[in-house]
SETI-523026 format. One record per residue (C-alpha): residue number from 1; residue in one letter; chain; z, y, x. Coordinates in steps of 0.1 Angstrom, whole numbers, always signed. Each point is the difference from the previous one (the first is absolute). Example, Ala and Ser with C-alpha at 12.3 -4.5 7.8 and 13.67 -1.06 7.14 Angstrom:
REM residues 2
1 / a / A / +78 / -45 / +123
2 / s / A / -7 / +34 / +14
This chain:
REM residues 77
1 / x / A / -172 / +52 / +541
2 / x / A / -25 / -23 / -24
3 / x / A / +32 / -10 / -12
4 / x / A / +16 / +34 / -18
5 / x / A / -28 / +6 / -22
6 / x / A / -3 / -37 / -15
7 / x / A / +40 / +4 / -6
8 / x / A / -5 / +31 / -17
9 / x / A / -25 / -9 / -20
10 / x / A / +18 / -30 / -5
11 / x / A / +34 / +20 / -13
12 / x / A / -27 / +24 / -20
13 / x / A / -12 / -30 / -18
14 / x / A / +36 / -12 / -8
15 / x / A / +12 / +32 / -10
16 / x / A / -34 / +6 / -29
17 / x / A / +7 / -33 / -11
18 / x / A / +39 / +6 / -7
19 / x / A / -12 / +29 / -16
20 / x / A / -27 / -15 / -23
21 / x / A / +33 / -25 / -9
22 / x / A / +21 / +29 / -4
23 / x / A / -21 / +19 / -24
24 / x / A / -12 / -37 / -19
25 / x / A / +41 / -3 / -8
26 / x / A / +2 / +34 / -7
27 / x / A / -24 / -5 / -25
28 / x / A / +11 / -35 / -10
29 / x / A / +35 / +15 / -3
30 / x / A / -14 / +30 / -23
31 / x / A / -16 / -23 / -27
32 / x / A / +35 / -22 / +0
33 / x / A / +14 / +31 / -10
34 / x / A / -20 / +8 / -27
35 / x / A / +2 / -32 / -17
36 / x / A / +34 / +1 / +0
37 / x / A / -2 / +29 / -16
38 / x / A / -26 / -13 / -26
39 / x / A / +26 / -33 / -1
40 / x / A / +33 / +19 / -10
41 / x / A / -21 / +19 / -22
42 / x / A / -14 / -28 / -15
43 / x / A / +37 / -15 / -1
44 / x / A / +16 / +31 / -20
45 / x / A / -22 / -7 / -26
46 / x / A / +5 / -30 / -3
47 / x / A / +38 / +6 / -3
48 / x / A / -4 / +25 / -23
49 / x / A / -22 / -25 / -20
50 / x / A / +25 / -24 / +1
51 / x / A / +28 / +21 / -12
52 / x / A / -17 / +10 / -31
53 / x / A / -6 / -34 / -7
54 / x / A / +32 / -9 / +7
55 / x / A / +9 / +27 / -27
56 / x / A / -20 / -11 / -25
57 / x / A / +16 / -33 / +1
58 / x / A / +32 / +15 / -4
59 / x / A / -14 / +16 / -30
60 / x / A / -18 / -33 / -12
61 / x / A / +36 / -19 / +5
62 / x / A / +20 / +24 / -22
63 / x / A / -28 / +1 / -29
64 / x / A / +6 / -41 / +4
65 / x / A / +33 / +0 / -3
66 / x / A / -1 / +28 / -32
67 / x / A / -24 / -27 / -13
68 / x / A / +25 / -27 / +1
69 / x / A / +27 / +20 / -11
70 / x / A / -18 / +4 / -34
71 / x / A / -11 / -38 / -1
72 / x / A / +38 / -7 / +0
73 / x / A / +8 / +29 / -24
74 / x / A / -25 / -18 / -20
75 / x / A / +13 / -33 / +3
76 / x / A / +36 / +9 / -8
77 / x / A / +10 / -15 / +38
């Protein structure tokens, strides 16, 4: 009889504290998701930053090579 209410009590304490864990991971698992957000975000940017550079080297190469073109013009090569 002394017995049932210490297991109960017992099982109520397990069951709060897989609860507190429950809603800590729920949490935990809410902020992973944001930054993961903030992350790919953060990564589009940073591709789109590196395709314009990318492009502007491009441009930068073909201006060389005009350049070089006229040095030989000029040099009768």
């Amino acid at each position: 009889m002394y017995e049932e209410p210490r297991v109960v009590n017992s099982l109520s304490d397990k069951i709060n504290d897989l609860l507190a864990k429950y809603e800590e991971l729920k949490a935990q698992n809410e902020s992973l998701r944001n930054e993961i957000v903030s992350v790919k975000a953060q990564n589009e940017a940073k591709d789109a930053q590196i395709a314009k550079l990318q492009e502007e080297l491009r441009a930068k190469e073909l201006e060389s090579e005009d350049i070089f073109e006229k040095i030989e013009e000029v040099l009768g090569r």
